[in-house]
MMTF fields as JSON, N, C-alpha, C and O atoms, coordinates in Angstrom:
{
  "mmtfVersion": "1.0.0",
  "mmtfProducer": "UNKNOWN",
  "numBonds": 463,
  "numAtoms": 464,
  "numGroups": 116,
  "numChains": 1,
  "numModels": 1,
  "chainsPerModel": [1],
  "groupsPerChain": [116],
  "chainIdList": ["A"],
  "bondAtomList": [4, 2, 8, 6, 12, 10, 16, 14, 20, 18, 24, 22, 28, 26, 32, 30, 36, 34, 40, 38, 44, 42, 48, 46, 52, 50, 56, 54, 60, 58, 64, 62, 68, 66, 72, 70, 76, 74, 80, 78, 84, 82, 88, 86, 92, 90, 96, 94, 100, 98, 104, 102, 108, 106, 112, 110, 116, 114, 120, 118, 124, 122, 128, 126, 132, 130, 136, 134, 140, 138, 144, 142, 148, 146, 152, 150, 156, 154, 160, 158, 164, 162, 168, 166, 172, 170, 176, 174, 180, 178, 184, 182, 188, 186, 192, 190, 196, 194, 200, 198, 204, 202, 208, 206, 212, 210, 216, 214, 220, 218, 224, 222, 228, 226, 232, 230, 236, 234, 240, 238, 244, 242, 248, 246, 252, 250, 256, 254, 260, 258, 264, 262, 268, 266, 272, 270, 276, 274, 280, 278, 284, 282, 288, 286, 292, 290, 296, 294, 300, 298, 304, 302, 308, 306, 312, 310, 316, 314, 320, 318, 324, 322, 328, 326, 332, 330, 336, 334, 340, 338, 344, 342, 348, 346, 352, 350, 356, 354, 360, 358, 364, 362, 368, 366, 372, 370, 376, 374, 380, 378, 384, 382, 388, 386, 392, 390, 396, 394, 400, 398, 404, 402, 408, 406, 412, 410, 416, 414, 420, 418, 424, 422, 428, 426, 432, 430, 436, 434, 440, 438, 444, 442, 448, 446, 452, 450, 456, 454, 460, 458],
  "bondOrderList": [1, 1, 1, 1, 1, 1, 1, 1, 1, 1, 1, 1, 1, 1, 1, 1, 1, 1, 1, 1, 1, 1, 1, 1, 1, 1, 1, 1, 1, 1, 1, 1, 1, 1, 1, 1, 1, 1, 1, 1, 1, 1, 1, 1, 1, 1, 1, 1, 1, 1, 1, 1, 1, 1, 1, 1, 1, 1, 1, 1, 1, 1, 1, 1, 1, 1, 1, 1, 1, 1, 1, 1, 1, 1, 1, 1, 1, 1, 1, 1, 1, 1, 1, 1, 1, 1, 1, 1, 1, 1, 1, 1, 1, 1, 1, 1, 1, 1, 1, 1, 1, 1, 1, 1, 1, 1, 1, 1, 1, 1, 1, 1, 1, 1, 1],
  "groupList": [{"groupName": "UNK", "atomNameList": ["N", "CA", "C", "O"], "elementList": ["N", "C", "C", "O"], "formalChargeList": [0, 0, 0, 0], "bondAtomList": [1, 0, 2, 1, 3, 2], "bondOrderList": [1, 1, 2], "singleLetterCode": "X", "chemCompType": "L-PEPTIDE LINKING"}],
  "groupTypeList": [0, 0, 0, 0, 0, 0, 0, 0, 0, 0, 0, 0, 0, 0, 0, 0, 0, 0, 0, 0, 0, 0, 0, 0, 0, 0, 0, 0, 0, 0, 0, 0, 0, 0, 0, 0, 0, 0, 0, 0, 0, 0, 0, 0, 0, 0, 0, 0, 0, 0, 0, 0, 0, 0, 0, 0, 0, 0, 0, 0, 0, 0, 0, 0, 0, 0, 0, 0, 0, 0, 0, 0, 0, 0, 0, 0, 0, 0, 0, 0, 0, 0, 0, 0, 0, 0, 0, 0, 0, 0, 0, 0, 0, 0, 0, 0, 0, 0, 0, 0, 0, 0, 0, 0, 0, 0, 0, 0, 0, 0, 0, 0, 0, 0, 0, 0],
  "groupIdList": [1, 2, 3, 4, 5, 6, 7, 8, 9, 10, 11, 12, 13, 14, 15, 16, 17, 18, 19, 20, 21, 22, 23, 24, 25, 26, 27, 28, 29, 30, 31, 32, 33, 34, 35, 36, 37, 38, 39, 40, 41, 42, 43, 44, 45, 46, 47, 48, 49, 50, 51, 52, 53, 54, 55, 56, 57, 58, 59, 60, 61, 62, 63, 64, 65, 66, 67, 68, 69, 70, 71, 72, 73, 74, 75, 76, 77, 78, 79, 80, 81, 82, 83, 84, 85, 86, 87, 88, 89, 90, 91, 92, 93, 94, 95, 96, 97, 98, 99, 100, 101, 102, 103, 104, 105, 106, 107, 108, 109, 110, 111, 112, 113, 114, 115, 116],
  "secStructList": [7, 5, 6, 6, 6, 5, 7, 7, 2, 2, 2, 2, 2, 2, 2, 2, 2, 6, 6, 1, 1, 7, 2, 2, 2, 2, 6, 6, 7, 7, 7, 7, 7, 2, 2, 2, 2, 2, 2, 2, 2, 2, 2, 1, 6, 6, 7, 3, 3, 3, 3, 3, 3, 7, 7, 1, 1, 3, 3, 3, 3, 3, 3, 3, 3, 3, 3, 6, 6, 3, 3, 3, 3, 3, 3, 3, 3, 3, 3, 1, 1, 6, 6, 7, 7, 5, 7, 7, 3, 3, 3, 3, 7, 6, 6, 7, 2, 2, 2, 2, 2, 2, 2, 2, 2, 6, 4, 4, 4, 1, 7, 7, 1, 1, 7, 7],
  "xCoordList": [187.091, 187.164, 188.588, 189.115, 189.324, 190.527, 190.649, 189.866, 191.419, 192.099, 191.252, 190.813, 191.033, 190.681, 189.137, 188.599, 188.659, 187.401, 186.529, 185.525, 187.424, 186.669, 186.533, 187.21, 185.666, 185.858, 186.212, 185.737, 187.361, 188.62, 188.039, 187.388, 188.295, 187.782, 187.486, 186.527, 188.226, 188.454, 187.15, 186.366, 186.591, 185.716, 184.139, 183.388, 184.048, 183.638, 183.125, 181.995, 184.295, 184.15, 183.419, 182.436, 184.098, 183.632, 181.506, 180.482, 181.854, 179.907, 179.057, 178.129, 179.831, 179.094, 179.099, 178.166, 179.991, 179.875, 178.978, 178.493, 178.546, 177.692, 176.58, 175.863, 176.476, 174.945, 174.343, 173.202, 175.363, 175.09, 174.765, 173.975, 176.048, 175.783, 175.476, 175.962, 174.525, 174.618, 176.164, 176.96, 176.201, 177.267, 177.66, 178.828, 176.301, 175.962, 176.339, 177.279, 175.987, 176.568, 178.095, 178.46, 179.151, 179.711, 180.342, 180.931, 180.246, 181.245, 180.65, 181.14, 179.955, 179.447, 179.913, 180.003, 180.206, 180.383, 179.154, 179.486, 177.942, 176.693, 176.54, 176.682, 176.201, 175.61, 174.578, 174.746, 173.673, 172.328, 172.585, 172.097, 173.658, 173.309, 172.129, 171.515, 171.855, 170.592, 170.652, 169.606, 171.557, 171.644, 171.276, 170.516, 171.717, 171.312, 169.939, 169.151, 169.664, 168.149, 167.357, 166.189, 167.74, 166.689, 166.334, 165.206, 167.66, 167.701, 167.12, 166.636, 167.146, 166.626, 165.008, 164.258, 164.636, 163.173, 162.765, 161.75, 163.368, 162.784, 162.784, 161.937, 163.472, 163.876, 162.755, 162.623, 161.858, 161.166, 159.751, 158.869, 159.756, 158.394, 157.037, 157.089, 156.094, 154.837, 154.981, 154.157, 156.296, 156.873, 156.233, 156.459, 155.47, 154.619, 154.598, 154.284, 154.867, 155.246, 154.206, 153.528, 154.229, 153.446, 154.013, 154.115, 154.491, 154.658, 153.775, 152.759, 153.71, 153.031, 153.805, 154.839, 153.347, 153.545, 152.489, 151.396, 152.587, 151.453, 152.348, 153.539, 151.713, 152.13, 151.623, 151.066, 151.275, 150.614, 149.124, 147.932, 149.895, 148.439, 148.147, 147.466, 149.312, 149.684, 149.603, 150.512, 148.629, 148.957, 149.26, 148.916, 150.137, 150.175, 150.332, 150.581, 150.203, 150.342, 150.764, 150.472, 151.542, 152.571, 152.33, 152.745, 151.749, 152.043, 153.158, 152.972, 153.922, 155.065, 155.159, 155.708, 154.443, 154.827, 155.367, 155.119, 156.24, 157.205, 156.397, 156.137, 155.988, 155.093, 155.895, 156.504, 155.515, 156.479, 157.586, 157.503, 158.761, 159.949, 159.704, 160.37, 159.034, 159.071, 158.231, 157.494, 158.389, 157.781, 156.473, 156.472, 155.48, 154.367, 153.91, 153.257, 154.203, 153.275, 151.962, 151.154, 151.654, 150.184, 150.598, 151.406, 150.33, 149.749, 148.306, 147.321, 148.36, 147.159, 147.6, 148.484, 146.809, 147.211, 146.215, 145.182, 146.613, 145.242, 145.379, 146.113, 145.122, 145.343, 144.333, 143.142, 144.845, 143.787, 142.456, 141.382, 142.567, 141.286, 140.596, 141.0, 139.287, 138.162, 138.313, 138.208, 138.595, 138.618, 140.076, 140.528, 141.029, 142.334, 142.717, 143.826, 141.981, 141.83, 142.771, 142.639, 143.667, 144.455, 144.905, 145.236, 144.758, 145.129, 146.35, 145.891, 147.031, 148.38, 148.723, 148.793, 148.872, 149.097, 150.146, 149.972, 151.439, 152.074, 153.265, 153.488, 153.964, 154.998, 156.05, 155.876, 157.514, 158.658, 159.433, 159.54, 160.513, 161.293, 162.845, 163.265, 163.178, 164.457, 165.052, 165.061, 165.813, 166.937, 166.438, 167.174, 165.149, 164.708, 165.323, 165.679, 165.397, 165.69, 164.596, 164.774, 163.849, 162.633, 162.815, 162.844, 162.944, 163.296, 164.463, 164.463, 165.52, 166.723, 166.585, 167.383, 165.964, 165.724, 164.548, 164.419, 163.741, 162.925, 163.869, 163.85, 164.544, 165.9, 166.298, 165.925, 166.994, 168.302, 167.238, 167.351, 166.204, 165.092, 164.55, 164.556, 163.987, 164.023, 165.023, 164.6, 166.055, 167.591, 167.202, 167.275, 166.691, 166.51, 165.58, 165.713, 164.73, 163.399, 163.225, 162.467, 164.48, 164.438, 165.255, 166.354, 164.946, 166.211, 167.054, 166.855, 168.094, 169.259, 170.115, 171.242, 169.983, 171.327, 171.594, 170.646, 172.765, 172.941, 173.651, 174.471, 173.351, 173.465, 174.943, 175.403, 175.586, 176.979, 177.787, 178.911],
  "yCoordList": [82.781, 82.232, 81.73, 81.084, 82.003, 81.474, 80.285, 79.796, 79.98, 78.169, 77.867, 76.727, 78.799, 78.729, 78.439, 78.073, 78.739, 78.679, 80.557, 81.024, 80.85, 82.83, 83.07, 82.405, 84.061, 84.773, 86.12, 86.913, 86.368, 87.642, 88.89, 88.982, 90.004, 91.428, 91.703, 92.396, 91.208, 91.839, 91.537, 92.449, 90.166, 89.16, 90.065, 90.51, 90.093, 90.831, 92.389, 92.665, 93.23, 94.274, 94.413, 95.116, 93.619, 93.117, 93.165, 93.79, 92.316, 92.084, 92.888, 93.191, 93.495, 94.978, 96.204, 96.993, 96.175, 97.099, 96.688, 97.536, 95.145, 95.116, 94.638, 93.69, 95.168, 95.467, 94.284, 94.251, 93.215, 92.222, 91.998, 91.311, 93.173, 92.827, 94.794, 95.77, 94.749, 96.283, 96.781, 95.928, 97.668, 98.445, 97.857, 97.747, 97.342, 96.683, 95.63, 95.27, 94.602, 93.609, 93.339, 92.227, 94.165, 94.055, 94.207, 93.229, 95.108, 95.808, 94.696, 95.205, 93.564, 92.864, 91.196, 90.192, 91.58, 90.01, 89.134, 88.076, 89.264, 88.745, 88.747, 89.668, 87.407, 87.423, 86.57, 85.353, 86.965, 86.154, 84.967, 84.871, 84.032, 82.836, 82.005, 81.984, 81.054, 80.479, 79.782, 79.791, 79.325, 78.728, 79.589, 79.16, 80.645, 81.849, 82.254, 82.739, 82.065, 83.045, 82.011, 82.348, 80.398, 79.583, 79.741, 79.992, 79.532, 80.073, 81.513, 81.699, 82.266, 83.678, 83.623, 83.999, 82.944, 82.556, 81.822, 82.288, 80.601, 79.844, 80.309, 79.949, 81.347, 82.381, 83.171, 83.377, 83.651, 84.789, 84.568, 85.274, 83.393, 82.78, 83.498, 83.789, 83.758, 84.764, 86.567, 87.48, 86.486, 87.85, 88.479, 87.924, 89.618, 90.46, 92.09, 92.96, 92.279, 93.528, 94.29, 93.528, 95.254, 95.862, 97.19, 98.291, 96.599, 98.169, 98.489, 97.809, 99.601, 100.735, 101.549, 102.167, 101.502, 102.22, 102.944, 102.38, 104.186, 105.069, 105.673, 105.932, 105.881, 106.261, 107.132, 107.814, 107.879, 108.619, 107.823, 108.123, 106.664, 106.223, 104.762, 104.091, 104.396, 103.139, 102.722, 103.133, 102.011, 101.728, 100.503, 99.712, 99.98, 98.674, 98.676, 99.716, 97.482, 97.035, 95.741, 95.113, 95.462, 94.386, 93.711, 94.311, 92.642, 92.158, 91.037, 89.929, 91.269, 90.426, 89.315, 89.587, 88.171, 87.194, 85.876, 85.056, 85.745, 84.552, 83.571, 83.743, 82.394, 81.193, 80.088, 80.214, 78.778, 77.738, 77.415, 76.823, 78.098, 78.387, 78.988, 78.376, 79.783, 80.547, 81.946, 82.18, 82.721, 84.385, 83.849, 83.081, 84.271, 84.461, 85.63, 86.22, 86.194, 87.481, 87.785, 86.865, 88.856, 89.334, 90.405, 91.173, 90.77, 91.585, 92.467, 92.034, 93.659, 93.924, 95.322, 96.103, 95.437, 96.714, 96.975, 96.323, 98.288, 98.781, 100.059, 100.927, 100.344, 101.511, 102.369, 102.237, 103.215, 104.201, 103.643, 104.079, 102.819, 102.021, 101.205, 100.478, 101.541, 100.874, 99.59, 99.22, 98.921, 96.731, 96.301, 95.252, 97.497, 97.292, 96.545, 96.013, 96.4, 95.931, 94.599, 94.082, 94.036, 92.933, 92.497, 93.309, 91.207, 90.887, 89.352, 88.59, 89.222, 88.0, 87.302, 88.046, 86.029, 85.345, 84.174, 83.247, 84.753, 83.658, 83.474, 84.292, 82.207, 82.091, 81.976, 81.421, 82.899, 82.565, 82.026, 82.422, 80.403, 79.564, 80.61, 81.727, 79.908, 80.638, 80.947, 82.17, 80.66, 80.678, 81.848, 82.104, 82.242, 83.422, 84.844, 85.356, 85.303, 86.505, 87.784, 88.862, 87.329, 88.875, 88.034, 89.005, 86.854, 86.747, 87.175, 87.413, 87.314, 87.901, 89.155, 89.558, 89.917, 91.512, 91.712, 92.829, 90.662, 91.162, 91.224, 92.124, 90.143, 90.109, 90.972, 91.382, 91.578, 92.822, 93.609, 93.874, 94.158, 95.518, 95.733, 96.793, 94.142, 93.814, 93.798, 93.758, 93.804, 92.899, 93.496, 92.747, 95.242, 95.714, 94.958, 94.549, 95.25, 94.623, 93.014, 92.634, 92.242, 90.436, 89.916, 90.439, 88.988, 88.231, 87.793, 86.773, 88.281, 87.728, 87.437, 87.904, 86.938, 86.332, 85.031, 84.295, 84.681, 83.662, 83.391, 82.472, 84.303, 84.098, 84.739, 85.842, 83.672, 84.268, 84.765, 85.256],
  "zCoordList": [59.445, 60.782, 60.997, 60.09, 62.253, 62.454, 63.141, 63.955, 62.847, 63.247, 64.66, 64.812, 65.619, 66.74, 67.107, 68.153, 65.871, 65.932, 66.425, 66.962, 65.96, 66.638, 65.604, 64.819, 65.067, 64.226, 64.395, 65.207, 63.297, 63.618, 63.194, 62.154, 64.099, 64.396, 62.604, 62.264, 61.778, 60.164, 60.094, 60.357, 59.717, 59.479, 59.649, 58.782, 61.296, 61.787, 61.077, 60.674, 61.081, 60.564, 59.049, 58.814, 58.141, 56.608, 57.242, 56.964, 57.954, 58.101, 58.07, 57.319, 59.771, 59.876, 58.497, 58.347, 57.827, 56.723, 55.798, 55.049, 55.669, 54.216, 55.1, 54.781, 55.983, 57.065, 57.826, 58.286, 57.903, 58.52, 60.217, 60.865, 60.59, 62.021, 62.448, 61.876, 63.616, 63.65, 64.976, 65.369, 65.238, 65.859, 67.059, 67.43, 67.885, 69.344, 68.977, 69.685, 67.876, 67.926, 67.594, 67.974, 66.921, 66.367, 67.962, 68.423, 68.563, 69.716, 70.793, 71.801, 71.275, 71.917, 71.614, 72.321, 69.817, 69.548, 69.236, 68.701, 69.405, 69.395, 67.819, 67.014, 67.638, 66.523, 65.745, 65.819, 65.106, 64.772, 63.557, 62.432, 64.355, 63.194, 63.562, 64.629, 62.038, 62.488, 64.003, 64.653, 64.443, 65.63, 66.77, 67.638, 66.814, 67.709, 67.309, 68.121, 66.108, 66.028, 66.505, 66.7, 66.852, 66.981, 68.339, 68.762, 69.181, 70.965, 71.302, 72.419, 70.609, 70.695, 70.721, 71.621, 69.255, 69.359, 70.547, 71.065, 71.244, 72.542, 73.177, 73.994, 73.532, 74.435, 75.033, 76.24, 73.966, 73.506, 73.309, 72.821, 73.818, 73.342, 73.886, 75.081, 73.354, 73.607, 73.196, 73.137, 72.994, 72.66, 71.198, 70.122, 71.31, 70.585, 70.178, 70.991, 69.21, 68.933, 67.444, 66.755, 67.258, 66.13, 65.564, 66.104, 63.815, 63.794, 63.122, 63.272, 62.113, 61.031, 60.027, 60.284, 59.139, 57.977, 57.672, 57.614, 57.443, 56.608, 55.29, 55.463, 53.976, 53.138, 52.384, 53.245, 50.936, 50.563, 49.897, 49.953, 49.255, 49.439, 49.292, 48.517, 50.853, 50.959, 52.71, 53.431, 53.225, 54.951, 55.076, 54.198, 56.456, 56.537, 57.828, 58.438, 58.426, 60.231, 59.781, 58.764, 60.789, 61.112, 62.637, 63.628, 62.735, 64.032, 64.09, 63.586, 64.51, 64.729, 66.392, 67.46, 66.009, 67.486, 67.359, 66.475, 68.48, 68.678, 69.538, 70.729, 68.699, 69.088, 68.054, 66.992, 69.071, 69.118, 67.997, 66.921, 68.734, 68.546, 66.425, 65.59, 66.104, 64.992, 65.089, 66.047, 64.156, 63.88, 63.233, 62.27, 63.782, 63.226, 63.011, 63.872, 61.727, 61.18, 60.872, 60.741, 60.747, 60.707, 59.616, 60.137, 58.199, 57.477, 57.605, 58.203, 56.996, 57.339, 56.444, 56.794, 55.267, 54.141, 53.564, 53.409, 53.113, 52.723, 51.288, 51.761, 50.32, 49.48, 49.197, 49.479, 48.651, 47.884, 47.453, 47.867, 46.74, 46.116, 47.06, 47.967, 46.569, 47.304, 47.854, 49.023, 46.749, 47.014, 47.213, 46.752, 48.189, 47.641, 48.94, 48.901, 50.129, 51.686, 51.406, 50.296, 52.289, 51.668, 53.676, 54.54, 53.796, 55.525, 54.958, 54.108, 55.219, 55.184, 56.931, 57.909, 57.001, 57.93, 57.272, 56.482, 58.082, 57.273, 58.462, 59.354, 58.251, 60.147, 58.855, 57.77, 59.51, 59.418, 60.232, 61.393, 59.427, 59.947, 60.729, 60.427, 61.468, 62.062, 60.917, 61.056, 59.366, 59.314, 57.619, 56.666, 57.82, 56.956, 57.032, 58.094, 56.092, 56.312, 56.83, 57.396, 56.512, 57.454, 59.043, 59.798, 59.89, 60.774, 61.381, 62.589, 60.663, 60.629, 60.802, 61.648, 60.403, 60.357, 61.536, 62.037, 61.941, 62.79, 64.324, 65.164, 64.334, 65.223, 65.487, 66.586, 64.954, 64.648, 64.949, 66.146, 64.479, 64.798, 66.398, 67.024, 66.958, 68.2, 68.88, 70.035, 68.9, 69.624, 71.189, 72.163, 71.343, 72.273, 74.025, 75.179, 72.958, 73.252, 74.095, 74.988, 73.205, 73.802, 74.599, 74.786, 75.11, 76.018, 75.46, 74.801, 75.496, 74.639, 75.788, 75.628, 76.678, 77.942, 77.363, 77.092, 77.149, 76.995, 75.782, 75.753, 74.489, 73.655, 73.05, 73.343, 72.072, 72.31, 70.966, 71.067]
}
């Protein structure tokens, strides 16, 4: 970070290469510190999404929702084997890393005005 308080295009660049920031953010300047991921979450609040995985002999569903100001996940997996049925409910804090990645995966998707 320079004297000024910015952080310099190098800085920047270094991030984006060891996968910190993606392309949009890098060329936008936006970036998900915990401070931003916390405004992003208030932001976003009721915001609900789901993905999926299928595998050879592995499934999973993901519900991903933003309720009071944190990620609340939903697990839901399943395998080959009979008794292998498995469901997880667990909330991630802003400054986690699978919140971090649910961020960056969403960025499209959320209101991000404001955020700098």
């Amino acid at each position: 970070m320079s004297s000024n308080g910015l952080t310099s295009a190098h800085d920047q660049l270094k991030e984006w290469a060891q996968g910190d920031l993606t392309c949009e953010q890098w060329r936008n300047g936006v970036r998900f510190t915990k401070k931003n991921r916390q405004q992003v979450l208030d932001q976003n609040e009721g915001f609900k999404t789901e993905t999926s995985y299928s595998g050879q002999n592995f499934r999973e569903t993901r519900v991903y929702e933003v309720k009071d100001g944190g990620l609340n996940v939903r697990s839901k997996s399943k395998t080959s084997w009979a008794d292998s049925r498995r469901t997880d409910t667990y909330r991630c804090s802003a400054d986690s890393e699978e919140t971090k990645r649910f961020l960056r995966n969403s960025r499209d998707d959320l209101d991000t005005d404001g955020i700098e």
